[in-house]
N, C-alpha and C positions, 0 to 999 in steps of 0.2 A: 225392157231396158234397151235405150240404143245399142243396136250393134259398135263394136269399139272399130275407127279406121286400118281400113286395112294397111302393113306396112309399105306395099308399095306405093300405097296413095299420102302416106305420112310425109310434113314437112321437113325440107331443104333449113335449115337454123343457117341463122346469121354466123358469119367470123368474123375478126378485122379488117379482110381484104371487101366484104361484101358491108359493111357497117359503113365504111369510109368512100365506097364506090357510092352506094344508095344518098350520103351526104353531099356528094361534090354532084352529082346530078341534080341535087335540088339546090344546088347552091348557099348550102345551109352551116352553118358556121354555130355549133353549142353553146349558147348563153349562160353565165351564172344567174341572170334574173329568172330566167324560165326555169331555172334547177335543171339544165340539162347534162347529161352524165350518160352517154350510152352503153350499154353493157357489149361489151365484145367478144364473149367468153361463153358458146354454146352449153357446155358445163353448166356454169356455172345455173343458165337457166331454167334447166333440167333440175338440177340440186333445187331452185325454187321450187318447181312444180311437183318437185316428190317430196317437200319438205308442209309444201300445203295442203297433202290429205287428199288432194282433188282425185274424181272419176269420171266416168266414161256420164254419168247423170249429171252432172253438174253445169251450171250455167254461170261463168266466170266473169266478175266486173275487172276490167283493168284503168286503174288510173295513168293516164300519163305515158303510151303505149310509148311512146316516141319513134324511132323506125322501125320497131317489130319485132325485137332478138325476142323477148318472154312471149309477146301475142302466139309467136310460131311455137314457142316451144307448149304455150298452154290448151294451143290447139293440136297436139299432138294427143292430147289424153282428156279435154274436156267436150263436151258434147257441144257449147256454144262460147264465143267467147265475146265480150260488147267493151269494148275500150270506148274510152272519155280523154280526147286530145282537145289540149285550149289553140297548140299552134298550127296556122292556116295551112301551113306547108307541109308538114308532117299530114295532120287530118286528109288530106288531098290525095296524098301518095300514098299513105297503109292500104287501101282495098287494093292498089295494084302491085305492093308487096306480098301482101297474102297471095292474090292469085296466080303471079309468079313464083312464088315459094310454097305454095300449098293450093296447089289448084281442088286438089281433093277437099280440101276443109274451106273454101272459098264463100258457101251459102252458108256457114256454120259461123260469118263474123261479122262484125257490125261494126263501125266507128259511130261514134258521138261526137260530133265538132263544138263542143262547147268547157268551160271553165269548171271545174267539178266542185269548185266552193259555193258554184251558184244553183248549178244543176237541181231540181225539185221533181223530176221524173227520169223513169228510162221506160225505154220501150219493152213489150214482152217479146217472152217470159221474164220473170226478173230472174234476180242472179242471186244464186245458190252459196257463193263464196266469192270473196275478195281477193286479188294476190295481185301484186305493184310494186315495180320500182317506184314510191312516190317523191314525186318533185320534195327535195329535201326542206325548200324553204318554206313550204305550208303543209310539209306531211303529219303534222298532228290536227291542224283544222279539217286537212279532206278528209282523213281517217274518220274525223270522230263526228262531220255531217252526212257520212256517209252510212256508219252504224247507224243513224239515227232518222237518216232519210228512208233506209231499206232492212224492215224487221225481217224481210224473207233472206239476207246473209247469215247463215249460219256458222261462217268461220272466215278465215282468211290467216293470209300469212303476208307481209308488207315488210321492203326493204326502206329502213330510212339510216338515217345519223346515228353512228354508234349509240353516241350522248344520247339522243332521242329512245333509241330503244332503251336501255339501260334503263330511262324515266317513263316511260310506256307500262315498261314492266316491273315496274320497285314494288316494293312491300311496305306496310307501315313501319316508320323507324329508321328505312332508309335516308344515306346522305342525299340522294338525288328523286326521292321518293316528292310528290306533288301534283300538282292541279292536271297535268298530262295521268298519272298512275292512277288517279280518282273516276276521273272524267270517262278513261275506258274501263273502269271497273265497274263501274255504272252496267253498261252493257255486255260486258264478256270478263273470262277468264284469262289473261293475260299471258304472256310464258316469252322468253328471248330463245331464240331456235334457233342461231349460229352467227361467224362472223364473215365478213366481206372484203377479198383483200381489193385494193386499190386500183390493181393492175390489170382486175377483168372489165374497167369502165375507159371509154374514152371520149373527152379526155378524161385523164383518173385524175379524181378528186383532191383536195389539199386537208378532204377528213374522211376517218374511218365509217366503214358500215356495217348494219346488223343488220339481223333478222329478228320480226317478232309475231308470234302465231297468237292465234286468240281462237277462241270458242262462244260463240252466242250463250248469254244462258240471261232468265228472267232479274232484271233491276230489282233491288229490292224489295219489298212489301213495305208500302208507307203512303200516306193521304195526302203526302207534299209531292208536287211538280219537278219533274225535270229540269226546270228552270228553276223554282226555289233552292235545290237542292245543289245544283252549278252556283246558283250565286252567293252559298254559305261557304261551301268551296274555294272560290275567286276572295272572297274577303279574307278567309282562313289563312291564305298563303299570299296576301296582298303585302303582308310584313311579317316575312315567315318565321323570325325572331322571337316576335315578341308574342304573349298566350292567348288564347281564343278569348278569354275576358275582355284583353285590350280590340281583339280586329273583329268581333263582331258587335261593337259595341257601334258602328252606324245602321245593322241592320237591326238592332234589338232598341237603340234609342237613348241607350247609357251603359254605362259598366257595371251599373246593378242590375239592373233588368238582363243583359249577357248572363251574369253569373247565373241567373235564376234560369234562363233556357237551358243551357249549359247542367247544370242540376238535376231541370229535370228530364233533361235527357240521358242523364245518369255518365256525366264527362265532369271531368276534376275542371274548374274554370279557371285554375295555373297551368293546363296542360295547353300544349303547340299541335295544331294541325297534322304537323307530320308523324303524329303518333296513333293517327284517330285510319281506322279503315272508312269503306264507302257506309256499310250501315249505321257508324257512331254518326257520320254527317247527315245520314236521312234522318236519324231522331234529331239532332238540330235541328235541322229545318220544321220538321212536324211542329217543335216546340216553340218556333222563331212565327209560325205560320196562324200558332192558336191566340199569339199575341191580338192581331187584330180581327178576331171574330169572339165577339165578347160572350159570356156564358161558356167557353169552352176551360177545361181546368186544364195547367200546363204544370203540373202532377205529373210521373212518369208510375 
């Protein structure tokens, strides 16, 4: 096991005076397109990093580092840490905020200069756990191409949009429960792990934030694809109203043939999506899948 950083080699964390110093040097001014929102609140950092499990083993992906407040704080306790920045300016300058504020953890980090919706590798080792402020306006796609890109994360903890968490983490039945609550069910156990006042981002936001922790665990057991099983999903809650008979009736080919998937997947075919967990949707899809491979019975 790495030995853990010694304290007096541990990082220097960001304030407001040092957050706003490190912006006006770069002449950087926080966009709402880039979702940028820096955290200014040492604290509050630290509350991430103990609220995500992480250890002295662990090799930490970060989305979206921006000027460093969590990078330093996650380099205080994880053994590596590999941030993924889309912007030029930021990406440029974190190795020489790390090394200034962590000279000790300084070969223990990495930037990635690239878009993380796009991203299809990292460099090793890979990373053990996920934990991010993520850019609010695409923090359910990077989240859920990043589960998907990287089987070796075995957890993570991600700040986004209240709303978002809330629907990240709903249950079947829920009013906000859907295609976000499914998609990461697929891959992990879900759980909402705190809230986020305003006042420790700058600038602070004009919406609430949370927390949401997850846990890797195996996708169901079923002979349909990740991709058929997302697109029973996306249809299911395409017209979240109205019942699975009527919205999968372009992937089944009519409203009888629906029912009859539906059937034998052993799903009432008057019932709405949002009543259904991630396994009631694999057996759709199995059923939706035997449709065109003839000889197969779609019998449950």
């Amino acid at each position: 096991m790495p030995a853990e950083h010694p304290a007096s080699a541990g990082p220097r964390l960001l304030g407001p005076a040092e957050v706003r110093s490190l912006a006006d040097r770069l002449d950087l001014r926080p966009t709402k397109q880039k979702g940028q929102n820096f955290v200014i609140d040492a604290n509050t950092c630290r509350r991430i990093v103990r609220e995500s499990g992480i250890g002295a083993d662990d090799v930490v992906l970060e989305i979206g580092p921006g000027l460093g407040s969590l990078t330093l704080a996650l380099l205080e306790v994880a053994r590596r840490v590999v941030a993924v920045e889309i912007d030029d300016k930021l990406a440029g300058a974190l190795p020489d905020t790390i090394a200034d504020f962590a000279p000790g953890q300084a070969a223990s980090f990495r930037v990635v200069h690239a878009d993380a919706l796009r991203i299809d590798a990292l460099p090793d080792p890979q990373p053990t756990a996920l934990v991010a402020n993520l850019p609010y306006n695409v923090s359910v796609p990077v989240l859920l191409h990043m589960m998907a890109l990287l089987p070796t994360l075995e957890r993570g903890l991600v700040m986004v949009q209240a709303e978002v968490a809330d629907r990240l983490a709903a249950a079947p039945g829920s009013r906000v429960y859907g295609v976000p609550s499914l998609k990461a069910a697929w891959f992990a156990d879900v759980r909402r792990a705190g809230a986020i006042g305003r006042n420790v981002f700058w600038p602070a936001p004009n919406v609430d934030s949370g927390l949401v922790g997850w846990t890797r665990r195996e996708p169901p057991a079923t002979s349909a694809t990740r991709e058929q099983v997302f697109a029973v999903i996306d249809a299911a809650f395409a017209q979240r109203r109205k019942t699975l008979r009527a919205t999968l009736r372009p992937l089944a080919g009519s409203s009888e043939a629906a029912a009859q998937v539906l059937r034998a997947a052993g799903v009432d075919p008057m019932a709405r999506g949002e009543v259904l967990g991630i396994v009631e949707f694999t057996r759709i899809a199995e059923q939706l899948a035997a449709i065109d491979r003839p000889g197969e019975a779609t019998d449950a």
